[in-house]
N, C-alpha and C positions, 0 to 999 in steps of 0.2 A: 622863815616860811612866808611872812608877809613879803617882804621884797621876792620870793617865786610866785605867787599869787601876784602880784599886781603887774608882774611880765608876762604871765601868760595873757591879764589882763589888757595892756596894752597891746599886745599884740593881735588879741579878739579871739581866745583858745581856750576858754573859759568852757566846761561842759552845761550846758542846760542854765549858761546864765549863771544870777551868783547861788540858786538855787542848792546847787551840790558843792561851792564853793569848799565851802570847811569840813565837808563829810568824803576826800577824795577814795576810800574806801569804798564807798558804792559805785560811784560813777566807774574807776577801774573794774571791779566784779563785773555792772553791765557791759562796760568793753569788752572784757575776755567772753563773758557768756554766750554775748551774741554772736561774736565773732567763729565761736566753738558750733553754736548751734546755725550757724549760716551755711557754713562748709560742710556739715554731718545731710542739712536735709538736699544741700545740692549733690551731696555721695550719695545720696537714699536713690535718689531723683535719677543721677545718670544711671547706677547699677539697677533699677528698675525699667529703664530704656535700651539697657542691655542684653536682658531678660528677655524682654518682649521682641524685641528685633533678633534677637538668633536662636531664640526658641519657633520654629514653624508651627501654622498650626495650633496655635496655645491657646486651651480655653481661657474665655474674660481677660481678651488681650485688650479690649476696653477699658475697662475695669484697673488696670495696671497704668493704662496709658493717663487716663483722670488720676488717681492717686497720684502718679509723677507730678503731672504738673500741678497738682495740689503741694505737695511737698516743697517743689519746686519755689512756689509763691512763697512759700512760707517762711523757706530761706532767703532769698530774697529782701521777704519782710525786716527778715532780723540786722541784714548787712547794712539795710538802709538807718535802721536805728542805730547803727555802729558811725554813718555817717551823720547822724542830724546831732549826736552828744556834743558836736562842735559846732555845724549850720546849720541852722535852723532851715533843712529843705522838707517842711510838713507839707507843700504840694503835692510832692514826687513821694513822699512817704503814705501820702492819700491814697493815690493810685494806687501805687502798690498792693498795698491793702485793699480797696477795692476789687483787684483781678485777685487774691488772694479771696476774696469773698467768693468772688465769683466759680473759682478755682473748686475752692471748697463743696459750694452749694452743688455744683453739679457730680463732683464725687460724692457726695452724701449721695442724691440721687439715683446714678449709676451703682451704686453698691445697694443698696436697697432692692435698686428693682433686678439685682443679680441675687440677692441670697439666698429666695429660694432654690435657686439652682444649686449654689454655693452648699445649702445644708444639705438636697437632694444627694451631694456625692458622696458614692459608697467609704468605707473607712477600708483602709490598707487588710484590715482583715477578712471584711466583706469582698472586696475584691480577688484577694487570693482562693477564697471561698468561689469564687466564678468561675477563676480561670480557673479551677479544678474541676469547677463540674462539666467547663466546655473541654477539658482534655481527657475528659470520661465520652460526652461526647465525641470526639475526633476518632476517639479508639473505637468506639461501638460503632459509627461510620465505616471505617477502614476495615473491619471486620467483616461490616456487610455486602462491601465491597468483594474483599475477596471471597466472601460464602458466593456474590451474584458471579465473579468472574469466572468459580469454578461450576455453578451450570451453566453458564456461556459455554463453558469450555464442553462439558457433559453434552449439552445441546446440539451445538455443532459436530461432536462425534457421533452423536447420533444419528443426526443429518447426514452426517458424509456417509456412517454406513447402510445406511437406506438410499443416498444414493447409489452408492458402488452396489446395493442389491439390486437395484432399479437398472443399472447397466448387464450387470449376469444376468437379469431375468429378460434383458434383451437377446443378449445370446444364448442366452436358453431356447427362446421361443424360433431362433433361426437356425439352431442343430441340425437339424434334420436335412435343412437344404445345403447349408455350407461344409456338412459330408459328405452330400454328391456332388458340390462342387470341387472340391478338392480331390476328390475320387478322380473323375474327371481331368482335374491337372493332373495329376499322376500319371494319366496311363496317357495323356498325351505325352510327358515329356518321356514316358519310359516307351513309349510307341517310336517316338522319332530317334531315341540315341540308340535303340534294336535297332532301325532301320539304317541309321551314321554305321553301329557296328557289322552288322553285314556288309557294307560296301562305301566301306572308310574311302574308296581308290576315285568313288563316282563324285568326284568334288563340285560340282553343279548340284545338284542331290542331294548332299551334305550340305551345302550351306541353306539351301530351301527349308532341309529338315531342322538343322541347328535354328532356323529364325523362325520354325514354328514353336519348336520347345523354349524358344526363349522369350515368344509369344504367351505361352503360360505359364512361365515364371512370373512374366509381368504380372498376367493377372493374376494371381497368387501371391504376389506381391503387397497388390491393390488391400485384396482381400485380408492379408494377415495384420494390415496395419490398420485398416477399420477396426478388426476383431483387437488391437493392441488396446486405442482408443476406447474401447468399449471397458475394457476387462481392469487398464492401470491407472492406477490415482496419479495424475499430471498435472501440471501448472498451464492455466490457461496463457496459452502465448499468441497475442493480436497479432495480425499481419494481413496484408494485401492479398485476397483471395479472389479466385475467377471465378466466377458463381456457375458459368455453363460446363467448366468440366469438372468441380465439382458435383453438380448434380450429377450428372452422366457416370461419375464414379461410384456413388453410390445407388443408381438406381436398381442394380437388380437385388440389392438389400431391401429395396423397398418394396419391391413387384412381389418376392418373397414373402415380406411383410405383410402385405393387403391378400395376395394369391393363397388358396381357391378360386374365391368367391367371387374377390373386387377385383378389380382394374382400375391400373396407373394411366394416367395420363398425363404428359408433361409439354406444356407450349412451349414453344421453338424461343431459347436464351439469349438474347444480344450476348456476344461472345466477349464485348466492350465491357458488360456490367462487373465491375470488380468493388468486394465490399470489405469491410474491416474487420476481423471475426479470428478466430481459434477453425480451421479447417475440420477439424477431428470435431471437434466440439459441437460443430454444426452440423457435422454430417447426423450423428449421435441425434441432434434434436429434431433433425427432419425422420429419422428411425422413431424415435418418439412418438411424431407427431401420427408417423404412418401407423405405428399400433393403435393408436386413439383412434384413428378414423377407420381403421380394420372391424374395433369392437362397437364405434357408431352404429357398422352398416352390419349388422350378423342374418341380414336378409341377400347382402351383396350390392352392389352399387361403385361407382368412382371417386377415384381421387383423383383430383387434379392439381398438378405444380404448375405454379407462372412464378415469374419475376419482373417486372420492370422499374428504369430509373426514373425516379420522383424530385429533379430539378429546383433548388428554392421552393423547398417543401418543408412544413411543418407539421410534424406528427403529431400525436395526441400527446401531449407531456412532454415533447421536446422541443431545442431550439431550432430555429428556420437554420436550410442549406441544402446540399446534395446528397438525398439520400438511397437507398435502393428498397423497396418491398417487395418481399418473397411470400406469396399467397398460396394456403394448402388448404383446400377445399375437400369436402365430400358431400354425399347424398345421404348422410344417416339422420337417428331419430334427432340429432339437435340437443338444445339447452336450454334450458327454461334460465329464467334472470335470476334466481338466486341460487343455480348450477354457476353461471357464466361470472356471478361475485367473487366466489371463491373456487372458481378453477384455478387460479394460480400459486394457491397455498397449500405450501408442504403438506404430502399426506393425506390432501382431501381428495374422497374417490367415489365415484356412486356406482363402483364395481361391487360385486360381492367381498367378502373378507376370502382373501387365500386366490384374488383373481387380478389382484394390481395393489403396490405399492402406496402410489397417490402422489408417485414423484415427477409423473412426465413430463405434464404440461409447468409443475415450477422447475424441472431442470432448464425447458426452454426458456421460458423465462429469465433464468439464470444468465446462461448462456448471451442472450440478447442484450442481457441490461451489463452485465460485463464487458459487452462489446461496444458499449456503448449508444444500443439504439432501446428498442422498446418493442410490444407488443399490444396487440389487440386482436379481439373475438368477436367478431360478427356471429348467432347465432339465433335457430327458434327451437321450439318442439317441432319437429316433423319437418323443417325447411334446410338440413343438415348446418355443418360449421364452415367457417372461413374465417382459418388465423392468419393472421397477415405480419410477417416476421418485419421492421424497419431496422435498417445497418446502416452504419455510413456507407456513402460512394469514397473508393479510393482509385487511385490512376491506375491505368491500367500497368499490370505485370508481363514482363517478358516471360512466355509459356516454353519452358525445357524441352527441348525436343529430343525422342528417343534414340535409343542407340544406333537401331537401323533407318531412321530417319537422316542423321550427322551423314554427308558423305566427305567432310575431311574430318577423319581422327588423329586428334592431337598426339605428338609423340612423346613418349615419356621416357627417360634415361633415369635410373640410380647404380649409375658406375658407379662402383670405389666404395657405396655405402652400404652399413653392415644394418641389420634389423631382426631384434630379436622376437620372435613369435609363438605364442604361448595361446595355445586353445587346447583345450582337453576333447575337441570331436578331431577326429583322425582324420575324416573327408576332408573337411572344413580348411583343416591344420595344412594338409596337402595340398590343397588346391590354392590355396592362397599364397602358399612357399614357390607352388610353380609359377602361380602370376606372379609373381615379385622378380625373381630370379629371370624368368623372360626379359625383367627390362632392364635386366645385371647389375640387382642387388644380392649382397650374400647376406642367407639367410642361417639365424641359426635357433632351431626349435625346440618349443619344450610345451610336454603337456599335461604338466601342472605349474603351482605357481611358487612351490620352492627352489621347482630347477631352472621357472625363470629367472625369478631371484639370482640364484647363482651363477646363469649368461650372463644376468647384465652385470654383475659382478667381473666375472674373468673376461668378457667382450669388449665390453665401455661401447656399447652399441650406438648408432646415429638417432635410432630410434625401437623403442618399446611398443609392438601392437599384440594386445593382450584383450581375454574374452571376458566380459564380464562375469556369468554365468556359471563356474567351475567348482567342482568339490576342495571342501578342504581351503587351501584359499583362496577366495574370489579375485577379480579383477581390480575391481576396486580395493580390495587390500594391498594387493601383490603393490598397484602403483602406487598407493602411501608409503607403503615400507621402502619402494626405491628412492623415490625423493627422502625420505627421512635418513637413508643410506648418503645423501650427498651429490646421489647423480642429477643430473638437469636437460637429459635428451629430452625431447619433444616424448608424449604420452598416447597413442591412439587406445580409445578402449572401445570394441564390438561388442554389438548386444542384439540379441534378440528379443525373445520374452523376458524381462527382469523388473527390478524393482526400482521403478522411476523414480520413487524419491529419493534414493540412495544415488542415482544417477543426477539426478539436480544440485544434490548436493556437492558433486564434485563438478560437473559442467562448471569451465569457464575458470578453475583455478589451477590453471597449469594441466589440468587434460582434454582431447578432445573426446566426444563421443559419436560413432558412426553406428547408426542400427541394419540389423540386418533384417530385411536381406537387401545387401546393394550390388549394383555394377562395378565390374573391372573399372572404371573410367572413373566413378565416384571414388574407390579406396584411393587412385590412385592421383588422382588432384588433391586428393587430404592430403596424404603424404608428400607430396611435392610441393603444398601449403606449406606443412609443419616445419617438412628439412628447410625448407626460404626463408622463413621466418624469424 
């Protein structure tokens, strides 16, 4: 043992001097220890830099980050005491120690000045306690939710049918006149085709007569499709509108409207002014606005329409561009300022109960702000109203010119094609089999919609033109059951008076819809549409 001691001696490997010489028992323990406890706090140290770096977001990531390199020092400390048992490097074992101090003192620090937060955290029990009571929460939200969705919903039904009252009690209030007008159409066209049937031979005659009565089909036309607008729930659909012959279409709705008493008067339309609107829709809110100004003036008095375009113009609440205002003017008693507040709100009316709705002026409204412009009410007591409708300007639209206007008519051929035709009115059924068959398609008819069904079954038709309207099964049925049968001709479906939503709902998926009443010339471009197609 003495010759191993005095080689290590010589050699200068002596631990701690001869100090631990003959006790080599300690001096290994502190080898192994430190060297155990060097490697454990630099594990503590990386896996707590571990921690903190792919943990996001982690509270008292400070906190961790001091503890590390506290740890860190600490190991350190011990490794360098694994090396001084041989060199005496107390310099380097200084420092160490030192930033070990340093190390330290500042996580004491940081931890202190974190522990109230530290004890402030709720316990896993507390916690679970929370989330409970916010998932009682969430529930009693979502609940209230749908209790508010469902009078949304209640609201708006309500809405809609006070408006659709607000619309019958428009033509309610024009009965009387659009009885005599139609009276009227009647006996003109039953005037002129007595006059065709006594002297079918006087073809000069005949044709004078034929393009009078076809004169007031037109306007009867006009007429039924205002009256459509008025009476069925539809989808507001924008489009490029010519303001001067809408007005002009609807005016004697209006003169009706104001007449006894008042008088319309409408200033002369740039024929250029073209606006962005629902046509129906708008006609509908100038009828509106002409009852309001009817019951202004119950002493009698004018209304007057204008419009002009308002070039890089900014309305009151809108943005700057090209817009058009439509101004309806009267001479009645006027609005006082807290009338003119809420004239635009649902239901508000300073009529008697049982003498208006309270829907008119927020239909227009509606209507306007839909279309994306606005409104405003200039009014007094005694000095009458001027609302003044703002639309965008849109380009102007190519205006269809009428049938006896066209002097080339286009020619139409359906050689070779077969079309099956299903209306339950026998006239209708007829006349439309003869237009077809004129331009030499064969036709084959049925007037219901089981025995269409069964045509297009044994035919395998080019094309299906079926009525909406019918007993038993509708149009809209008949053409689901054929598609659902496998067939895929083209769909036309005619309508008259029916139920637009039901007709929306199929528009555009594989059917077309044509409303009547139309021209030879219009069925017959659809169909030359569909068969190209």
């Amino acid at each position: 043992m003495a010759v191993f001691f005095n080689s290590l001696a010589g050699a200068g490997l002596l631990p701690k001097g001869d100090s631990l010489l003959w006790q080599p028992h300690l001096w290994v323990t502190q080898f192994i220890a430190d060297v155990l406890i060097a490697l454990a706090f630099c594990s503590i140290a990386l896996s707590l830099v571990l921690i903190v770096r792919r943990r996001e977001n982690m509270q008292f990531g400070l906190a961790f980050w001091c503890f590390a390199a506290f740890i860190l020092a600490c190991g350190i400390t011990h490794a360098i005491a694994v090396v001084t048992l041989w060199h005496p490097a107390y310099g380097v074992e200084t420092l160490v120690k030192v930033a070990t101090a340093l190390a330290s003192v500042v996580a004491a620090y940081v931890m202190w000045r974190m522990l109230p937060r530290m004890i402030a955290l709720p316990a896993a029990g507390k916690l679970q306690e929370a989330n409970d009571r916010l998932q009682e929460m969430v529930a009693e939200r979502d609940a209230a939710l749908t209790e508010l969705r469902a009078e949304i919903g209640n609201r708006e039904r309500a809405e809609a049918a006070l408006l659709q009252l607000q619309k019958l009690e428009a033509v309610g209030q024009l009965t009387g006149g659009i009885a005599h007008d139609f009276n009227n159409l009647l006996q003109a066209v039953a005037g002129n085709l007595e006059l065709i049937a006594r002297k079918p031979d006087d073809i000069d005659r005949v044709i004078r007569w034929a393009g009078s009565a076809l004169d007031a089909v037109d306007r009867g036309r006009s007429l039924t499709s205002q009256l459509l607008a008025f009476s069925r729930k539809q989808r507001l659909e924008i489009a490029p509108v010519e303001l001067r012959g809408l007005v002009v279409g609807v005016r004697e709705l209006i003169e009706r409207a104001v007449s006894p008493i008042s008088q319309l008067e409408i200033a002369p339309i740039d024929p250029a002014l073209v606006v962005e609107t629902d046509p129906m829709q708008l006609e509908l809110a100038l009828l509106n606005l002409a009852f309001n100004a009817r019951d202004a003036m119950p002493q009698g008095g004018v209304m007057h329409i204008s419009a002009k375009a308002l070039p890089q113009f900014q309305p009151p609440g809108l943005p700057k561009g090209d817009w058009v205002a439509i101004r309806v003017a009267d001479t009645g008693i006027g609005m006082d300022a807290e009338t003119r507040e809420h004239a635009i709100e649902p239901f508000f009316s300073t009529k008697e109960i049982g003498e208006g709705t309270g829907m008119g002026l927020a239909m227009v409204y509606g209507v306007v702000t839909q279309s994306g412009g606005g409104l405003d009410i200039d009014s007094a007591p005694g000095a009458g109203t001027r609302i003044t409708l703002y639309l965008r300007a849109a380009k102007p639209v190519l205006v269809r010119a009428t049938m006896r206007e066209r002097a080339d008519e286009p020619v139409f051929d359906l050689s070779g094609r077969t079309i099956v035709l299903v209306d339950d009115n026998k006239e209708v059924r007829t006349a439309l089999a003869e237009t077809l068959a004129a331009v030499g398609a064969c036709v084959e008819q049925s007037a219901d919609g089981e025995g269409g069904a069964a045509l297009v079954a044994a035919r395998q038709p080019d094309l299906l033109i079926v009525d909406f309207a019918m007993p038993g099964m509708n149009g809209a049925d008949l053409a689901e059951r054929v598609r659902q049968a496998g067939a895929d001709m083209p769909i036309l479906v005619i309508t008259g008076f029916s139920d637009s939503q039901r007709l929306d709902a199929i528009d555009g998926k594989g059917f077309s819809i044509l409303r009547k009443p139309f021209e030879t010339r219009q069925l017959l471009q659809r169909i030359t549409a569909l068969l190209d197609s």
